[in-house]
VODREN-592860 format. One record per residue (C-alpha): residue in three letters; chain; x, y, z. Coordinates in steps of 0.001 Angstrom, whole numbers, padded with zeros to 6 digits. Each point is the difference from the previous one (the first is absolute). Layout:
   r c      c1      c2      c3
 ALA A       X       Y       Z
...
This chain:
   r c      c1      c2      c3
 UNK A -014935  012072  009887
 UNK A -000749 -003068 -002543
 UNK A  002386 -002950 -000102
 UNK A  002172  000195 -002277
 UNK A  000205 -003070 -002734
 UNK A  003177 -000951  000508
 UNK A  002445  000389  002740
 UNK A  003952 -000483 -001302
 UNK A  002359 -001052  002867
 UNK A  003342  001131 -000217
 UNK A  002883 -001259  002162
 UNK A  002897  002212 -000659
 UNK A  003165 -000213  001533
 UNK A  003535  001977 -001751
 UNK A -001986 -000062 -003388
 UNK A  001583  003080 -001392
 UNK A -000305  000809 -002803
 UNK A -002651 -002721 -001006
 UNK A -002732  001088  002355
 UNK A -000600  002879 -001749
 UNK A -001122 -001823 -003185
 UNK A -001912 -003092  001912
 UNK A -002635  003193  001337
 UNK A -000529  001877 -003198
 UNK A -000448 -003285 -002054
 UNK A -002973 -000533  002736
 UNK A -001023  003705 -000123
 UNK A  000269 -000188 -004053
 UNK A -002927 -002985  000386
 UNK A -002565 -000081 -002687
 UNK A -002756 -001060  002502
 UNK A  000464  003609  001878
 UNK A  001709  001399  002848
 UNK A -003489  000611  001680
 UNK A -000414 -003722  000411
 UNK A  003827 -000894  001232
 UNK A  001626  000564  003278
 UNK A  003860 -000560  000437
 UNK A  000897 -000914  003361
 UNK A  003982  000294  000055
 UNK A  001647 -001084  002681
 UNK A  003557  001003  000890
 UNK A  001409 -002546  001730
 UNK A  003372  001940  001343
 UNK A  001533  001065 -003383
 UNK A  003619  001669  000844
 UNK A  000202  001093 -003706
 UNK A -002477  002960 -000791
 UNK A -002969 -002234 -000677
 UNK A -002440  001481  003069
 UNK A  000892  003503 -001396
 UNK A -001244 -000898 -003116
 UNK A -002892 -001926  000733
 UNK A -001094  003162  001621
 UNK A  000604  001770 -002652
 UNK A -002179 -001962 -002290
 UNK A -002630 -000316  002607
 UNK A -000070  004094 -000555
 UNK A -000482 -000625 -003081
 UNK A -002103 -002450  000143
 UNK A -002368  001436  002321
 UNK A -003220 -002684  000889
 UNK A  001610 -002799 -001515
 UNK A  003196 -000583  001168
 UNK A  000184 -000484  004254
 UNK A  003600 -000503  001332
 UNK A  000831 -001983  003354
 UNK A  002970  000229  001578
 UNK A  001699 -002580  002220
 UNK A  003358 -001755  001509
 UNK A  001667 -002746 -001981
 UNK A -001500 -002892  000106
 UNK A  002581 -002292 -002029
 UNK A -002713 -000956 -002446
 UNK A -003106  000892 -002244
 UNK A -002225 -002503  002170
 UNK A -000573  002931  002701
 UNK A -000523  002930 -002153
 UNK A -002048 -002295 -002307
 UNK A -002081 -000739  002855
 UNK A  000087  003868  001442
 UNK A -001313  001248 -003204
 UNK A -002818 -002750 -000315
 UNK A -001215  000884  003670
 UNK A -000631  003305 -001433
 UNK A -001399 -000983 -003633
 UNK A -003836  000906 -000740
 UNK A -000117 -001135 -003675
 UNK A -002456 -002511 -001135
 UNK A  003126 -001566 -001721
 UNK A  003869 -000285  001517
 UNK A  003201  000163 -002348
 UNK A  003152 -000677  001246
 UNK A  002582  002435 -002033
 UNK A  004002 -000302  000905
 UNK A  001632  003424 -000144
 UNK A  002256 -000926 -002581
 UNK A -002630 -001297 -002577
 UNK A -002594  001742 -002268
 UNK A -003095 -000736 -001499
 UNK A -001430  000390 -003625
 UNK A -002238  002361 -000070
 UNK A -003473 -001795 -000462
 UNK A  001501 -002738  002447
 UNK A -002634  001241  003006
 UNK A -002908  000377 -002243
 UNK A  000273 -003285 -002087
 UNK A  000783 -002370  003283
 UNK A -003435  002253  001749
 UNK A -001904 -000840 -002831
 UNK A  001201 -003488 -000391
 UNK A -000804 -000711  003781
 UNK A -003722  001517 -000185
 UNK A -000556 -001699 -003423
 UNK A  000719 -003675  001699
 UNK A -000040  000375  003482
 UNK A  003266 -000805  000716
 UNK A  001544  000681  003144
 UNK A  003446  000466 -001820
 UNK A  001450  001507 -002944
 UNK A  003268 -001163 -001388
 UNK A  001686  002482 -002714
 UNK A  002860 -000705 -002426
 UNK A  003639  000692  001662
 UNK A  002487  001395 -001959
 UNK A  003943 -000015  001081
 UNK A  001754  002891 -000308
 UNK A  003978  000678  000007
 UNK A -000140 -004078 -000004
 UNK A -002203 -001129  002694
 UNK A -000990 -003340 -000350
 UNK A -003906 -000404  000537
 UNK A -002867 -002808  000023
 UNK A -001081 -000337 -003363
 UNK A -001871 -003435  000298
 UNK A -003462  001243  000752
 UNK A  000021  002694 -002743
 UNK A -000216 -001790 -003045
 UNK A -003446  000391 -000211
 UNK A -002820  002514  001461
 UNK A -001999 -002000  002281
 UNK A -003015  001537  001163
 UNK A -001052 -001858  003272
 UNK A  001856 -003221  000968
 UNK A  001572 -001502  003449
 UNK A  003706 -000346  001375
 UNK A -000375 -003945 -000599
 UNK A -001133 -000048 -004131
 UNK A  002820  002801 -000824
 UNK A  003508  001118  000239
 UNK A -000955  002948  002669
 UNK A  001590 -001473  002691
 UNK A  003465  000360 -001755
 UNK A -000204  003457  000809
 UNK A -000260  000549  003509
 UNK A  001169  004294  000547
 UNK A -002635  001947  001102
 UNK A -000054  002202 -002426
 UNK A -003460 -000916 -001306
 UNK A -003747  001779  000156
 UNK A -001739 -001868  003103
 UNK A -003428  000681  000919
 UNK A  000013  001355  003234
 UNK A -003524 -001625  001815
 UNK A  002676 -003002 -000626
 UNK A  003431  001286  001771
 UNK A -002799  000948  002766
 UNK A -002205 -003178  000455
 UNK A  002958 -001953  000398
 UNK A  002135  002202  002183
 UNK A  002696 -000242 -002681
 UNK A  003344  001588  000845
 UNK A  004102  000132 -000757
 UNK A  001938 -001990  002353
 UNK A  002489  001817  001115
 UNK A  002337 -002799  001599
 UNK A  001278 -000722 -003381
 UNK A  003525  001869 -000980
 UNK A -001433 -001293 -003925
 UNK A -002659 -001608 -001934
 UNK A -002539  001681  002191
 UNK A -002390  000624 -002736
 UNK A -000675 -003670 -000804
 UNK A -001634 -001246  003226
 UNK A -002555  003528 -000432
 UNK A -000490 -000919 -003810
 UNK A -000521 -003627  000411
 UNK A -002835  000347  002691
 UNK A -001648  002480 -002050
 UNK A  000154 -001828 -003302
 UNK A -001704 -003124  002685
 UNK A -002411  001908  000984
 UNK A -001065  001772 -003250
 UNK A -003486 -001765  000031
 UNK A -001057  002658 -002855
 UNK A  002786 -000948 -002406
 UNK A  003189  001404 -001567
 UNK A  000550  001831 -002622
 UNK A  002975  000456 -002663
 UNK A  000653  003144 -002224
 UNK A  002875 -001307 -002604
 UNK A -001294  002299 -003007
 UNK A  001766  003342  001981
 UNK A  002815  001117  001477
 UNK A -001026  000537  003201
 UNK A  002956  000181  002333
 UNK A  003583  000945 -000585
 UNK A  002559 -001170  002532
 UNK A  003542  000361  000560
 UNK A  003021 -001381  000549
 UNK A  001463  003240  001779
 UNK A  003751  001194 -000904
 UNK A  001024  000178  003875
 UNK A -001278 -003206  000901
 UNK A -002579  001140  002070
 UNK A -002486 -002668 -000878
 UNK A -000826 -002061  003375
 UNK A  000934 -003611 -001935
 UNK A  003034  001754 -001420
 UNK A  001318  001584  003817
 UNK A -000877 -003432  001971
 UNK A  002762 -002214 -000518
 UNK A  000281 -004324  000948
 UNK A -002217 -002483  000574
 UNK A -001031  000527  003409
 UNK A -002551  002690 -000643
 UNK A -001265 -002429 -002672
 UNK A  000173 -002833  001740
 UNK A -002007  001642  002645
 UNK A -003018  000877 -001865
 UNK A -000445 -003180 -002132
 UNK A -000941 -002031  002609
 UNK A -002613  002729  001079
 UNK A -001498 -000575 -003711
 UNK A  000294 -003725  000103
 UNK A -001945 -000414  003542
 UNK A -002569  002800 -001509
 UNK A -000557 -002501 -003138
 UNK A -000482 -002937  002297
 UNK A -002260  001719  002703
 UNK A -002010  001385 -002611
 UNK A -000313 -002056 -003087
 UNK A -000705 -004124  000608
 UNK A  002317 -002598 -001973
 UNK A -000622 -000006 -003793
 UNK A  000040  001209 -003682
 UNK A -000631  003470  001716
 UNK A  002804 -000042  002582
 UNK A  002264 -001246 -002239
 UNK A -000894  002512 -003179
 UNK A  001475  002548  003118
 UNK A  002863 -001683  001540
 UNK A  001512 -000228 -003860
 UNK A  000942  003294  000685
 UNK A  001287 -000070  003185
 UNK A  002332 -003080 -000905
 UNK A  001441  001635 -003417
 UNK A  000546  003534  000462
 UNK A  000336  000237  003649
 UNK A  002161 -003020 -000082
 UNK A  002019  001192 -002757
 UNK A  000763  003362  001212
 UNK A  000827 -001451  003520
 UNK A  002728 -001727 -001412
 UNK A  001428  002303 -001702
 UNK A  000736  001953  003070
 UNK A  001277 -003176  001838
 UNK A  002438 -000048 -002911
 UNK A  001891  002761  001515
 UNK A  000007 -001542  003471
 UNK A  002991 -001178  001633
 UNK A -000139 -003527  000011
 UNK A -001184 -001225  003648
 UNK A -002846  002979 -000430
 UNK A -000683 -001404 -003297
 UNK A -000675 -003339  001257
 UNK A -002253  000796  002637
 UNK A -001816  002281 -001991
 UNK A -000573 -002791 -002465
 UNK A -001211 -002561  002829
 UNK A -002297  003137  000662
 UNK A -001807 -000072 -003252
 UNK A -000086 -003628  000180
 UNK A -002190  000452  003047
 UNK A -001888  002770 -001229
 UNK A -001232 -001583 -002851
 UNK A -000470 -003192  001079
 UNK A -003648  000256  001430
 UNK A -001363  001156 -003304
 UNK A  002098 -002258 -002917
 UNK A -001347 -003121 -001282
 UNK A  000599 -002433 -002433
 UNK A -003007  001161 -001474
 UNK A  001179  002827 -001124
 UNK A  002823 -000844 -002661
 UNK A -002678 -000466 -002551
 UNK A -000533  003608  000343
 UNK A  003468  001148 -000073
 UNK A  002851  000666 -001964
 UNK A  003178 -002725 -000370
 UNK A  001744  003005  001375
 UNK A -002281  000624  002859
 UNK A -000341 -003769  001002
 UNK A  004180 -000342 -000359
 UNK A  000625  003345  002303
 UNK A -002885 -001261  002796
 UNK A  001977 -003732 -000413
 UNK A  003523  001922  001356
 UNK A -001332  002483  002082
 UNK A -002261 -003190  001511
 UNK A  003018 -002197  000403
 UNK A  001745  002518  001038
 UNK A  002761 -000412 -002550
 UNK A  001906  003421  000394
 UNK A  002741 -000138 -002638
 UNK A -002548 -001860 -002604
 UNK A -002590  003056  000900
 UNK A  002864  002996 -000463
 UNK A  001204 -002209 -003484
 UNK A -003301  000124 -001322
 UNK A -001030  003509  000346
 UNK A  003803  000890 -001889
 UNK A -001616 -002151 -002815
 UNK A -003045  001705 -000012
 UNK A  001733  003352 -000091
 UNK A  001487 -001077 -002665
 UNK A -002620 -001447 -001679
 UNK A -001621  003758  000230
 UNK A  002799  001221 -002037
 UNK A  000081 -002579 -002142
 UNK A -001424 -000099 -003832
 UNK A -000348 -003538 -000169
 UNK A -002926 -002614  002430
 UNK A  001558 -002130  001401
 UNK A  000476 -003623 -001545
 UNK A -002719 -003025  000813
 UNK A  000148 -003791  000072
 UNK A -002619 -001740 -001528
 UNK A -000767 -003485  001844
 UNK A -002868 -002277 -000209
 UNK A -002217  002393 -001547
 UNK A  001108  002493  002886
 UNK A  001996  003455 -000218
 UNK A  002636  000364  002589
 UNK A  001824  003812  000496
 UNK A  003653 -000538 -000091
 UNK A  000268  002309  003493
 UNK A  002703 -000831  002028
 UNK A  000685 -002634  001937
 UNK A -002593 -002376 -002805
 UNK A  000719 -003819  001091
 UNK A  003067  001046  002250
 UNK A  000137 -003162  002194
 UNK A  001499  002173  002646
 UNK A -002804  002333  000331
 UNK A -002721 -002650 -000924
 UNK A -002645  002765 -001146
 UNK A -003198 -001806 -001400
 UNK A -000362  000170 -003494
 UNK A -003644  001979  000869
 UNK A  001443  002998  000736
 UNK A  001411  000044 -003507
 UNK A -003062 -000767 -001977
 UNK A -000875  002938 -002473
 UNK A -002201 -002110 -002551
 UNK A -003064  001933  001159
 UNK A  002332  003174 -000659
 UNK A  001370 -001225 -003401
 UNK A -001155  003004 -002418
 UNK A -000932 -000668 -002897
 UNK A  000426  001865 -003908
 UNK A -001827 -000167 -002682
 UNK A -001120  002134 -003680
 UNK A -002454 -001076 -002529
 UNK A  001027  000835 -003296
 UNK A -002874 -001322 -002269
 UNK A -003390 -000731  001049
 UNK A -002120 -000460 -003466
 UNK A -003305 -002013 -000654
 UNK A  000034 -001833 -003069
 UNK A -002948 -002013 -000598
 UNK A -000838 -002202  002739
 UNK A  003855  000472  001798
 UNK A  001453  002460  002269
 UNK A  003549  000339 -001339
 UNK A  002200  000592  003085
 UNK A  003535  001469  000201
 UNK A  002719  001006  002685
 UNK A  002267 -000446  002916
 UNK A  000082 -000787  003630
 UNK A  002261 -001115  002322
 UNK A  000839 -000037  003665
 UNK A  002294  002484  001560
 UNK A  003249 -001472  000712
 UNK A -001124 -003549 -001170
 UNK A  002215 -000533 -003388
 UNK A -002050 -001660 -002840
 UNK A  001138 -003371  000423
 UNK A -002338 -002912  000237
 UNK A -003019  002267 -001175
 UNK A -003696 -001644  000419
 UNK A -002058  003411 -000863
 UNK A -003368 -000868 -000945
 UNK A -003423  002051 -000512
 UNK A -002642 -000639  002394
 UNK A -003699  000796 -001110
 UNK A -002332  000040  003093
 UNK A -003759  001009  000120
 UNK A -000829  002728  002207
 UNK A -002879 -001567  001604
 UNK A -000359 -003887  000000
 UNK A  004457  000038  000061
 UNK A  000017 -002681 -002354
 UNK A  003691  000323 -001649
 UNK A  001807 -001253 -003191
 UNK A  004037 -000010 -000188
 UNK A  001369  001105 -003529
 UNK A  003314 -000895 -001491
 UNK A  002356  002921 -001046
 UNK A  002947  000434 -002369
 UNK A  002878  001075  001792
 UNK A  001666  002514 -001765
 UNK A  004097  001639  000396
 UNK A  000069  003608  001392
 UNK A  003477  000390 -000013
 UNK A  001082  002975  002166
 UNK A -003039  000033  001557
 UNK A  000552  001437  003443
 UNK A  003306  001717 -000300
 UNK A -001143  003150  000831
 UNK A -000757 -001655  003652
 UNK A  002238 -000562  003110
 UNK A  002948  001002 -002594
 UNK A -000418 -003273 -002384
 UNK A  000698 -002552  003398
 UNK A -003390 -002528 -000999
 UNK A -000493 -001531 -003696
 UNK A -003408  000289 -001509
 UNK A  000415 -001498 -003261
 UNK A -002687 -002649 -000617
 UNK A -002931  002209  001433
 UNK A -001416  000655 -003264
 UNK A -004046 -001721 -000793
 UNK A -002386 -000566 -002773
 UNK A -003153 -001562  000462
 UNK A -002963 -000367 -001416
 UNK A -003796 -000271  001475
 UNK A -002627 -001581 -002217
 UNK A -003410  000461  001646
 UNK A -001251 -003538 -002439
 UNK A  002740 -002212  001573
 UNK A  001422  001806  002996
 UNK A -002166 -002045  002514
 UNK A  002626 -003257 -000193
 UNK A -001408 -000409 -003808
 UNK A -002791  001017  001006
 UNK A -002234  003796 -000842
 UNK A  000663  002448  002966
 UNK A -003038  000082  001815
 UNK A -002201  003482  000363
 UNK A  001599  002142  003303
 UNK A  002557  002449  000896
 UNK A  003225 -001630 -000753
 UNK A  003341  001605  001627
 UNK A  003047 -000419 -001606
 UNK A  003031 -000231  001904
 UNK A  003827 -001049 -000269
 UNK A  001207 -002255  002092
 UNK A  003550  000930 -000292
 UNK A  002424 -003235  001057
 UNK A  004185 -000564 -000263
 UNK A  002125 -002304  002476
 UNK A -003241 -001948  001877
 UNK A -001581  003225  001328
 UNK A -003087  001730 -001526
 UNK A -002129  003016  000622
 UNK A -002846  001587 -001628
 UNK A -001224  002979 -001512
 UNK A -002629  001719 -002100
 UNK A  001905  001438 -002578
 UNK A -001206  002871 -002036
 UNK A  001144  002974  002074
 UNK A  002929  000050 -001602
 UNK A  000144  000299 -004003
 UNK A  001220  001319 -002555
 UNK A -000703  003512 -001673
 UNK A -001755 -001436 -003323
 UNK A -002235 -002694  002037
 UNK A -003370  001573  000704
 UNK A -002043 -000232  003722
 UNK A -002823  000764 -001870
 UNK A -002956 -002385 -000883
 UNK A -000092 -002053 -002423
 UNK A -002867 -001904 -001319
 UNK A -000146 -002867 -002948
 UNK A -002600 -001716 -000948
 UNK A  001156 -003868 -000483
 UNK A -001548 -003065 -001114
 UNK A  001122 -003105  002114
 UNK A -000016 -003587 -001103
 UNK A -003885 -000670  000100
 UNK A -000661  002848  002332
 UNK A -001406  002405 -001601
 UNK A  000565  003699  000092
 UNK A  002295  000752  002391
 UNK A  001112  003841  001550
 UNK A  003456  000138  001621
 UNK A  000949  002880  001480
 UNK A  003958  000882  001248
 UNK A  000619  002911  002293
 UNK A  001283  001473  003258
 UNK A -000878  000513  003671
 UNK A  000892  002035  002974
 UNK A  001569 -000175  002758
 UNK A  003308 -001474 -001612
 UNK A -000492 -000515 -003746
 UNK A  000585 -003432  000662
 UNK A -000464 -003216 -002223
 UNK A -001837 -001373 -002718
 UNK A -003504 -001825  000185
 UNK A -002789 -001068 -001709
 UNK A -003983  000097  000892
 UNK A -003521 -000742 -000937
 UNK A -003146 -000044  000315
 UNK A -000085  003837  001238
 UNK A  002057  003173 -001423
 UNK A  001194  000573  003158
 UNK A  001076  003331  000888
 UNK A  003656  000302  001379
 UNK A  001590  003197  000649
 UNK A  002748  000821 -002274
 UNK A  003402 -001363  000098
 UNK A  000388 -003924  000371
 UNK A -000348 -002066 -003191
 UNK A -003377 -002078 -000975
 UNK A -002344 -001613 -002738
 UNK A -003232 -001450  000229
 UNK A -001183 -003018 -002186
 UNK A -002999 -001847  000100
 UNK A -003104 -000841 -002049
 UNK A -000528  003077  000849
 UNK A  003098  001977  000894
 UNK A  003214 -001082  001445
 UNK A  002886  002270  001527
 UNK A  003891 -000517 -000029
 UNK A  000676  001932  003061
 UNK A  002654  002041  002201
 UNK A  003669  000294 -001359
């Protein structure tokens, strides 16, 4: 008998009535039911689920193979069962209450034997309001590695592995672990994926959900002991098997946000003595892999929560995650103090003397969005005539300092341009309810290519334009251009200028990919740039005003 392409795992325990549509959505495959096997197995269902795995196995005949066994208390030992028995060249993991698209097996085959990946990632969609991973999916990424993308924030199973991997490496579920037994399986194989990984965010590929009778393991396994179990099992696999670094510390982020985050939110509903010493427990746990490193890397939230749960600081921890709660339901971000060129989240407990939290863990400059529209963008002889807005969110206009900043692309020689600053009453009302004032935001500027060089003619490059958008000591920078309005064009524009003893001049104003970002100016060469980003080009030859 040949192998079979694919062999789909199926742990199934009291899945009625969802079973039923996990098989056919495998048996309904594009890629053929002559290259799938479905290896169900029932893991003691009480509820009708064996009958009907049968059942579908009748009519299923050659494809579908059902194994019956005890309960085990978990999907680790049916996963493991069914992956004994598995001949496909490739292994996906399928939970019985989940479905796939229907070209899920046949795009994530192709997209493995196009690249050579060793695993396939495909979009995850919730259903009945599961939450899901969405980090990794924001873009198709055809081969890349668990330490230069967001895999690793998505640690189920439920993925296509190749299965020369799962073999070589002896790879199997745990099955000490009451929860979270999928990580410590996922997180060796995303290691050990020498041939790459690979991520399908283009299609639908899986549909999970959030089951009506609770059935869902996370959803039955209740407290933080289960979960306070298996982190340290992932925190001693990082250290064993990754050294110290950028790469250990790209993982651990996880670990000490959303691991840390949920465990807290089951110590919330401790009694108080448990609560404590499950606290001190984290504190442990976590203490072999935080640094103080890694604050540059994480959110003021993040570094505030790992400051409590550090100190252990009980009543500060349980008071913060009420805030944040609230701060979920909330319409309106929550207000910052501007310091010294600094941005400081007003969380709680900001400059209590009686906590005594450092002002680092409030720090959100480096998080500070930022808005901004261009509403004219003309060339009128030898001057770019700019016009706009752009501010800082939650930074009133007070004290504003925005200036344009024209950098070349190559040699980074930049120039600093005044602005007029310009009323935009109302601007911003239709954010966080009307709660920050925007109202000196407004710009209009103006970029003459003969003078623009401190008096001087802008020399022949690639010039970027950007905004460096300033109120109340702090600044940040963009490329603006992205953003504009309806009646101001991305497309090229060329004039042909003369300059004050130059000569003939071209300058050129148009857009580039990936953000339509700011304006800039270049000679010399008509550079190419993909559309979407503001530019011109000047020269004796030409120039270009580029990327807005």
């Amino acid at each position: 008998m040949a192998s079979p392409t694919v062999s789909v795992i199926v742990a199934a325990y009291n899945a009625m009535p969802y079973v039923t549509r996990s098989i056919t959505s495998v048996a309904e495959q594009t890629i053929g039911r002559d290259t799938l096997e479905v290896i169900a197995v029932n893991d003691g269902s009480t509820d009708g689920t064996g009958e009907e795995l049968e059942r579908l196995s009748d009519l299923y005949p050659g494809m579908l193979r059902v194994i019956h066994q005890e309960n085990s208390g978990g999907p680790s030992a049916p996963r493991n069962v069914g992956l004994d028995h598995a001949r496909g060249r490739f292994v996906f993991f399928l939970d019985a209450d989940d479905w796939l698209g229907p070209e899920t097996l046949e795009r994530m085959v192709a997209m493995a034997e196009e690249n050579g990946t060793d695993i396939v990632l495909g979009k995850m969609v919730g259903v009945n309001g599961r939450g899901l991973p969405a980090s990794m999916f924001k873009r198709t990424q055809p081969k890349t590695d668990v330490f230069n993308s967001r895999v690793y924030w998505a640690l189920n199973p439920l993925k296509l592995f190749r299965r020369e991997l799962l073999e070589r490496t002896g790879l199997r579920f745990p099955t000490g672990l009451p929860i979270g037994e999928d990580q410590p399986f996922t997180a060796l194989a995303y290691l050990a994926a020498k041939g790459g990984i690979s991520v399908i965010a283009d299609y639908d590929c899986l549909f999970c959900t959030l089951r009506e009778d609770g059935g869902n393991t996370t959803s039955r396994t209740k407290g933080s002991e289960p979960r306070l179990r298996f982190l340290p099992y992932m925190i001693d696999l990082l250290l064993e098997n990754v050294p110290p670094g950028r790469n250990r510390d790209h993982l651990a982020h996880r670990h000490l946000t959303i691991e840390v985050q949920n465990l807290i939110a089951n110590i919330s509903r401790e009694p108080r003595e448990e609560a404590e010493k499950s606290l001190a427990r984290l504190a442990d746990t976590i203490a072999p892999l935080w640094h103080e490193g890694m604050n540059e890397h994480l959110s003021a939230m993040a570094r505030l929560r790992l400051h409590l749960v550090r100190h252990r600081m009980l009543d500060e921890t349980l008071e913060l995650l009420r805030f944040e709660r609230q701060l979920a339901k909330s319409k309106v971000s929550t207000p910052v103090h501007a310091e010294g060129g600094r941005a400081y989240a007003r969380y709680p407990f900001f400059r209590d003397p009686s906590v005594a939290v450092p002002d680092s863990c409030y720090d959100v400059t480096s998080q500070l969005g930022v808005r901004h529209r261009v509403t004219r963008a003309e060339l009128r002889g030898t001057a770019l005539h700019l016009a706009g807005h752009g501010y800082l969110h939650r930074v009133e206009t007070r004290d504003v300092t925005t200036e344009l900043v024209l950098r070349e692309r190559e040699s980074k020689v930049e120039y600093r341009l005044p602005v007029t600053h310009v009323a935009t009453p109302g601007l911003g009302a239709e954010e966080d309810e009307g709660r920050y004032v925007y109202d000196r935001a407004g710009f209009e500027a103006v970029i003459d290519i003969a003078t623009a060089a401190d008096g001087e003619p802008l020399a022949d490059g690639l010039w970027d334009i950007s905004l460096a958008i300033g109120a109340q000591s702090l600044t940040r920078e963009v490329r603006i251009g992205n953003k504009r309005a309806e009646d101001v064009s991305g497309a090229p524009t060329t004039r042909v200028v003369t300059g004050a003893g130059e000569g003939l001049r071209a300058v050129t104003l148009y857009t580039t990919k990936p953000t339509g970002t700011s304006p800039s100016t270049s000679a010399r060469r008509s550079t190419a740039s993909p559309p979407a980003s503001r530019s011109a080009r000047c020269a004796g030859r030409p120039a270009t005003l580029r990327n807005w």
